[in-house]
MDAnalysis code that builds the backbone (N, CA, C; Angstrom):
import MDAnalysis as mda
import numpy as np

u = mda.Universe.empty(360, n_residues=120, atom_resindex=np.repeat(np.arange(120), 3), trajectory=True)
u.add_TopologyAttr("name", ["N", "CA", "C"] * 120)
u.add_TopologyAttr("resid", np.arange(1, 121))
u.add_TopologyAttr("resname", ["UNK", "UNK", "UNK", "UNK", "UNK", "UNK", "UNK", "UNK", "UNK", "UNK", "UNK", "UNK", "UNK", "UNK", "UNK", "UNK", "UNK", "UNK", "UNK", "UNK", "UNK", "UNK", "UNK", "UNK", "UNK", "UNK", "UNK", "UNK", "UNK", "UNK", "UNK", "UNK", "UNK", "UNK", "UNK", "UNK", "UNK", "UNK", "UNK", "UNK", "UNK", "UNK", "UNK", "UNK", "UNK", "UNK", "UNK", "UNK", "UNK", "UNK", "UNK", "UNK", "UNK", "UNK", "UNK", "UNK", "UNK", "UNK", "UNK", "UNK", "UNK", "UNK", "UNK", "UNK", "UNK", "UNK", "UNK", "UNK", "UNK", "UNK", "UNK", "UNK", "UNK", "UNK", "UNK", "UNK", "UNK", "UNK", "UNK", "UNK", "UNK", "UNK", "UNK", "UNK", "UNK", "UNK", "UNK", "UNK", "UNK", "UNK", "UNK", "UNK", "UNK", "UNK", "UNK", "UNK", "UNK", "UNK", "UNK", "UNK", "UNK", "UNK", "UNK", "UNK", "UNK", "UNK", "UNK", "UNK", "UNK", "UNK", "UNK", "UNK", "UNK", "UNK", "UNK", "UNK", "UNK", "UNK", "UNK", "UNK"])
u.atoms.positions = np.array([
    [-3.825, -13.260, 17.659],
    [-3.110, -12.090, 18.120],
    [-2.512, -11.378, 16.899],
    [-2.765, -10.201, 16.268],
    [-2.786, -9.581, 15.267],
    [-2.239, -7.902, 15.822],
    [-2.234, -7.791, 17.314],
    [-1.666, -6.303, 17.367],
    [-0.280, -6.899, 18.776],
    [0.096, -5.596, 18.755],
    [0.900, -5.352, 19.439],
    [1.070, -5.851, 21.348],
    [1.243, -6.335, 21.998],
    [1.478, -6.391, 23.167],
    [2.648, -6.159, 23.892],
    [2.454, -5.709, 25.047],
    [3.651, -5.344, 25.989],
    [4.323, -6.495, 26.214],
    [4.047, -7.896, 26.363],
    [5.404, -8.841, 26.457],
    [6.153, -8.914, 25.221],
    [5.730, -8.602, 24.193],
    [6.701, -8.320, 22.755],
    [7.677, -7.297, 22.929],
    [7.661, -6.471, 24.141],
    [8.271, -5.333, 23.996],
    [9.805, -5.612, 23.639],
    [10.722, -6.731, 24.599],
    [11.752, -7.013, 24.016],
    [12.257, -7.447, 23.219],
    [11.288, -8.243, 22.336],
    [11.727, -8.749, 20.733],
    [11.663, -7.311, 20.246],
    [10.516, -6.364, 20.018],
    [10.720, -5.270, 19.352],
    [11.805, -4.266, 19.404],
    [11.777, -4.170, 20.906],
    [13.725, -3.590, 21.242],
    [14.506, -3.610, 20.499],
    [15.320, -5.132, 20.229],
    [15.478, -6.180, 19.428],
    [16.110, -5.648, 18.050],
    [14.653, -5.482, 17.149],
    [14.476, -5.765, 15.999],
    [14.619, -3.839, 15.731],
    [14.460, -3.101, 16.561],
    [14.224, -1.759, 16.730],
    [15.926, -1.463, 16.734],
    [16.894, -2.552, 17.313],
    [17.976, -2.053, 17.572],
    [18.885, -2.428, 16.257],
    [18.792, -3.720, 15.567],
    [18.866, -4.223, 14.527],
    [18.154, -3.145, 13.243],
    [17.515, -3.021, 13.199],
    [17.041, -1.935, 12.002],
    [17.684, -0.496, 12.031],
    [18.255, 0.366, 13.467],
    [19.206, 1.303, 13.439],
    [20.208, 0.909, 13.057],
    [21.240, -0.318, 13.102],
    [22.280, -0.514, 12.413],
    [22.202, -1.142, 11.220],
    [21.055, -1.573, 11.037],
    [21.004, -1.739, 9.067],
    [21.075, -0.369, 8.666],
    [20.096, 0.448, 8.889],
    [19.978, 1.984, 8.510],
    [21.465, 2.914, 8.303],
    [22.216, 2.947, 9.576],
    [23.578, 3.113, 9.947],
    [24.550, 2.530, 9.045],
    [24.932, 1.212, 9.034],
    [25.598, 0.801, 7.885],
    [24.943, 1.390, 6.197],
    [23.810, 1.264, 5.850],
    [23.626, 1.833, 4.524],
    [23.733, 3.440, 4.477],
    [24.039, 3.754, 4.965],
    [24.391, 5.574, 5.039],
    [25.426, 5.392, 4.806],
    [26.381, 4.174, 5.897],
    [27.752, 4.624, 5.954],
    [28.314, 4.254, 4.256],
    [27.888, 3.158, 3.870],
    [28.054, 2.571, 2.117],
    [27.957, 3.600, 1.874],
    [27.105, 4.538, 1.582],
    [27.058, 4.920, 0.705],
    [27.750, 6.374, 0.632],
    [28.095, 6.793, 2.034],
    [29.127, 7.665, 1.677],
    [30.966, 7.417, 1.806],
    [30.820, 6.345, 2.131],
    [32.108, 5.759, 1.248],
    [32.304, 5.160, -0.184],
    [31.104, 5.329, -0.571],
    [31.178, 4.732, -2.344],
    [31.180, 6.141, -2.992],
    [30.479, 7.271, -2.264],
    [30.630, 8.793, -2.838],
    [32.169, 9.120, -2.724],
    [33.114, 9.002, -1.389],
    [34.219, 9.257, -1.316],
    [35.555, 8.948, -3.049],
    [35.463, 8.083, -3.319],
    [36.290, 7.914, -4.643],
    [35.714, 8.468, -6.001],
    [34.108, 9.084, -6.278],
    [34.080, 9.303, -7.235],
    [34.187, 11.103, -7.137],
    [34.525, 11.627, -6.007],
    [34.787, 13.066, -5.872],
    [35.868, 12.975, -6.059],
    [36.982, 12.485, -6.542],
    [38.363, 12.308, -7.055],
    [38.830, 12.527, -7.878],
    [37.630, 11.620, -8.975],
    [37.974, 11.446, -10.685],
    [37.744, 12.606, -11.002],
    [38.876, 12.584, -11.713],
    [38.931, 13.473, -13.220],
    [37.521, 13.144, -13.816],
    [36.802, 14.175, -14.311],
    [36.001, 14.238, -15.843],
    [36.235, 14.769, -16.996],
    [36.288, 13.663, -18.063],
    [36.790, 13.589, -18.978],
    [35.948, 14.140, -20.149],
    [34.810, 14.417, -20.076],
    [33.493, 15.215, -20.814],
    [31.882, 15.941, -20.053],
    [31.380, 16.783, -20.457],
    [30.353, 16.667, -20.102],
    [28.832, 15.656, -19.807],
    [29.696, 14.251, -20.716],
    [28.808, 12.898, -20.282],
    [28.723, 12.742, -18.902],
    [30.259, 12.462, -18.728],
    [30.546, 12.306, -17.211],
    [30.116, 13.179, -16.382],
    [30.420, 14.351, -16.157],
    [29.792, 15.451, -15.402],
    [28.659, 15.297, -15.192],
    [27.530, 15.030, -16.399],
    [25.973, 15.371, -16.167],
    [26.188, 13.618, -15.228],
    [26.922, 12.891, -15.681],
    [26.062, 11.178, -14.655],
    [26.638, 11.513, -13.290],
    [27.936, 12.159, -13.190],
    [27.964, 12.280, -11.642],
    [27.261, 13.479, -10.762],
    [26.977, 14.596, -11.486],
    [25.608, 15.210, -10.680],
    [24.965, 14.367, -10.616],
    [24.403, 13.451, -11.667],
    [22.836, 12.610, -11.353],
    [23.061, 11.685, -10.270],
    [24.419, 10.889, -10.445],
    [24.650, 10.132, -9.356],
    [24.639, 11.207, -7.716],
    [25.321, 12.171, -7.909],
    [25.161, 12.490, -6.661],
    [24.084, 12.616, -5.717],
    [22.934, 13.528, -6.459],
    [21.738, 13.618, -6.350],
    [20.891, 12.696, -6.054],
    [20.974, 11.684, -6.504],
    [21.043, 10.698, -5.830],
    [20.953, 9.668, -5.107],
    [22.556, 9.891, -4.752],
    [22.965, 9.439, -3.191],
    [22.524, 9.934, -2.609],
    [22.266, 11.879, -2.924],
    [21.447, 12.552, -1.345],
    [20.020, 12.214, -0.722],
    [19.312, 11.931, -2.185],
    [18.030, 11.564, -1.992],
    [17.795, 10.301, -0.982],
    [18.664, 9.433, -1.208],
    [18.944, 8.255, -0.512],
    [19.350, 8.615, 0.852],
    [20.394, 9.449, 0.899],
    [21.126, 9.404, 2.248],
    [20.357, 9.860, 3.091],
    [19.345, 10.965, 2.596],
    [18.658, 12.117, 2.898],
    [17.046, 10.949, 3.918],
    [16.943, 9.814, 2.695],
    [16.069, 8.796, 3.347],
    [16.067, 7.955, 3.887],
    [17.335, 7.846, 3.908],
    [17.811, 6.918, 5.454],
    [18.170, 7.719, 6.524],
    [18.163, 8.692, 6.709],
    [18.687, 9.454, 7.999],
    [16.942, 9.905, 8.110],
    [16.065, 9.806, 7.488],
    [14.713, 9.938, 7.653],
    [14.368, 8.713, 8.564],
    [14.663, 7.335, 8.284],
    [14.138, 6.182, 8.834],
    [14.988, 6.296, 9.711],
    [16.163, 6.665, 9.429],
    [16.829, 6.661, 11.250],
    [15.867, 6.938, 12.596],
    [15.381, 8.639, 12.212],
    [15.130, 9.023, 12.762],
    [13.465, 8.576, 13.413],
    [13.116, 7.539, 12.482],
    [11.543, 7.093, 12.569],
    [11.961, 6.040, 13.740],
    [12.919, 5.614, 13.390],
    [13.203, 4.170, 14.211],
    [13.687, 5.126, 16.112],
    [14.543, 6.034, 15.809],
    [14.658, 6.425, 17.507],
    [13.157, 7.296, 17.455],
    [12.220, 7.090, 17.012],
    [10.963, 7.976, 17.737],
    [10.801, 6.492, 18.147],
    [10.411, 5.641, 17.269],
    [9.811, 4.113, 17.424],
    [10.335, 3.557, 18.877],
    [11.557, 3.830, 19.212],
    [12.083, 3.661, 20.271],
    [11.677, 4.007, 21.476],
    [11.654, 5.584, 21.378],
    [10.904, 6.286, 22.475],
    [9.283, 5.581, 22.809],
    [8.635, 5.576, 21.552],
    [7.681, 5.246, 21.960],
    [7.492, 3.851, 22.531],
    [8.151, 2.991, 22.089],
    [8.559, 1.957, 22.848],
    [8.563, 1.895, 24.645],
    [9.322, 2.648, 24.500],
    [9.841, 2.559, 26.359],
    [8.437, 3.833, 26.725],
    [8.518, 4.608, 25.906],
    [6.768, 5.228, 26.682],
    [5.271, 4.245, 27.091],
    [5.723, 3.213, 26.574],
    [4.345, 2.188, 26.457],
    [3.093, 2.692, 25.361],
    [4.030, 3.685, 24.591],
    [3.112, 4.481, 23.426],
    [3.200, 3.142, 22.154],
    [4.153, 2.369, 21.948],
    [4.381, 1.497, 20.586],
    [2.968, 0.819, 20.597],
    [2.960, 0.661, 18.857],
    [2.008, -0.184, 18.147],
    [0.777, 0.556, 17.688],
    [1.064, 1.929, 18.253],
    [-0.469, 2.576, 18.319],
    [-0.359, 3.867, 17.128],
    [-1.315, 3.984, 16.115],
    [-1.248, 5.356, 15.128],
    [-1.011, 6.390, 15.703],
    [-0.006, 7.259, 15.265],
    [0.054, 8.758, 16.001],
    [-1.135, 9.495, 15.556],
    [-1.968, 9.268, 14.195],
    [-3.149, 9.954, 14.006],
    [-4.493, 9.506, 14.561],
    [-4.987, 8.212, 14.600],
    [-6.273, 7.884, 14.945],
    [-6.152, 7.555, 16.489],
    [-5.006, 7.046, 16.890],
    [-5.076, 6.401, 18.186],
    [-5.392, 4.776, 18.171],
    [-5.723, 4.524, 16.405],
    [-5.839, 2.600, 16.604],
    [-5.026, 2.119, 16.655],
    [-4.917, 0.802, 16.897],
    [-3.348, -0.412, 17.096],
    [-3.188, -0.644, 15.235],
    [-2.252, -0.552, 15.387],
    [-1.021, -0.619, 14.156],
    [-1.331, -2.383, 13.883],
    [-1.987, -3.032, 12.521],
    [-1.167, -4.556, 12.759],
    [0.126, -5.280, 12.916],
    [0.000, -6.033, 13.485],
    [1.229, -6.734, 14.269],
    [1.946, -7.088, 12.825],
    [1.369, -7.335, 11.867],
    [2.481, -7.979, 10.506],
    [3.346, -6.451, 10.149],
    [2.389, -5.566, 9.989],
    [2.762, -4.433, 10.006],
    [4.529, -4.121, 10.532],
    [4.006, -3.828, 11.887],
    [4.735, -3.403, 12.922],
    [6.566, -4.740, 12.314],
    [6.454, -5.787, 12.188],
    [7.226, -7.083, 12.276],
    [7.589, -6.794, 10.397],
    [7.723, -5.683, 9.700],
    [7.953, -5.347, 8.372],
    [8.533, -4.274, 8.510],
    [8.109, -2.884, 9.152],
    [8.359, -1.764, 9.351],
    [8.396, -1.181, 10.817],
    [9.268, -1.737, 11.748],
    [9.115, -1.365, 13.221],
    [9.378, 0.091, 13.905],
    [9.030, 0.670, 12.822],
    [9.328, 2.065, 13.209],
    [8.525, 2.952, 12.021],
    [7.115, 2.207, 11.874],
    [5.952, 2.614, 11.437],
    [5.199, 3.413, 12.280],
    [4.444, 4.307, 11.881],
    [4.092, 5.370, 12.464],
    [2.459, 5.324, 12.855],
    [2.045, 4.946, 11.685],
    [0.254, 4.584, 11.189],
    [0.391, 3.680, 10.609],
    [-1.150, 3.443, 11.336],
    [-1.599, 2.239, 10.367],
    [-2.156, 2.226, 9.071],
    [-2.499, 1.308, 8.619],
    [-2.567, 1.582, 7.074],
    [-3.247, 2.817, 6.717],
    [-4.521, 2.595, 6.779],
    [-5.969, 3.346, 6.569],
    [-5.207, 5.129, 6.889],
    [-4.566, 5.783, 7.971],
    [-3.802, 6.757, 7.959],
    [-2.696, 6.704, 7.169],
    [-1.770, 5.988, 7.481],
    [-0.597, 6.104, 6.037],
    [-0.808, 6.141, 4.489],
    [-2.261, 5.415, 4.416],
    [-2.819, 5.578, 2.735],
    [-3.217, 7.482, 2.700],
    [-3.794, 8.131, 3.772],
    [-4.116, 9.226, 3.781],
    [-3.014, 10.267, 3.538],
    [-1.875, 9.248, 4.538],
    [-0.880, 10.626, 4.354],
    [-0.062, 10.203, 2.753],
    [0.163, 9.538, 2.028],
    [0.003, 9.456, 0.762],
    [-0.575, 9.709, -0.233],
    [-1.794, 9.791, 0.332],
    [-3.041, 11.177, -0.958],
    [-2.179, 12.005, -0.591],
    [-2.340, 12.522, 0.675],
    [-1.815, 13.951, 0.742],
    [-0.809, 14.699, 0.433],
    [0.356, 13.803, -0.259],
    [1.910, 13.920, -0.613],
    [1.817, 14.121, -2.094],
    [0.641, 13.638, -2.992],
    [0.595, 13.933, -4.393],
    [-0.513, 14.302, -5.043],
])
């Protein structure tokens, strides 16, 4: 058994509900670790240029976890649609190791390698 089945549905729930609050907590870090350095004094343009860089960032980050947030409540939906496990592009089953790494994966490999050409 290598794909997805409907009696898994409640472990995936589960692990679907657990991965929104990992996601949730690392947003929240990290804009409470931004909160104290919008405070400091800068004392040169060293500092200045590392806390733009730092900020920048954090956004990039924050910016990519509120991305997987949002992968994980589609993952959800599709869940309770009886749509989970399946590529939104080809229509094949997603592997199950897959799915049990990234539960709010979209495609399966062979499409996700595609949509990665296509990004560079």
């Amino acid at each position: 058994m290598d794909t997805f089945e409907t009696p898994m549905s409640a472990d995936f729930a589960e692990l679907l509900l657990r991965r929104d609050a990992e996601l949730r907590r690392a947003l929240q870090a990290l804009s409470a670790d931004d909160e104290p350095a919008q405070n400091q004094d800068v004392s040169d343009f060293k500092d200045l240029a590392l806390r733009v860089n730092e900020a920048a960032v954090d956004e990039q980050q924050a910016d990519r976890l509120e991305a997987n947030l949002a992968q994980v409540a589609a993952a959800r939906q599709r869940l309770g649609a009886g749509r989970f496990g399946t590529c939104l592009d080809c229509g094949g089953e997603i592997d199950l190791r897959r799915l049990l790494a990234l539960p709010e994966v979209e495609y399966c490999m062979a499409c996700q390698q595609r949509h990665e050409g296509q990004g560079h």
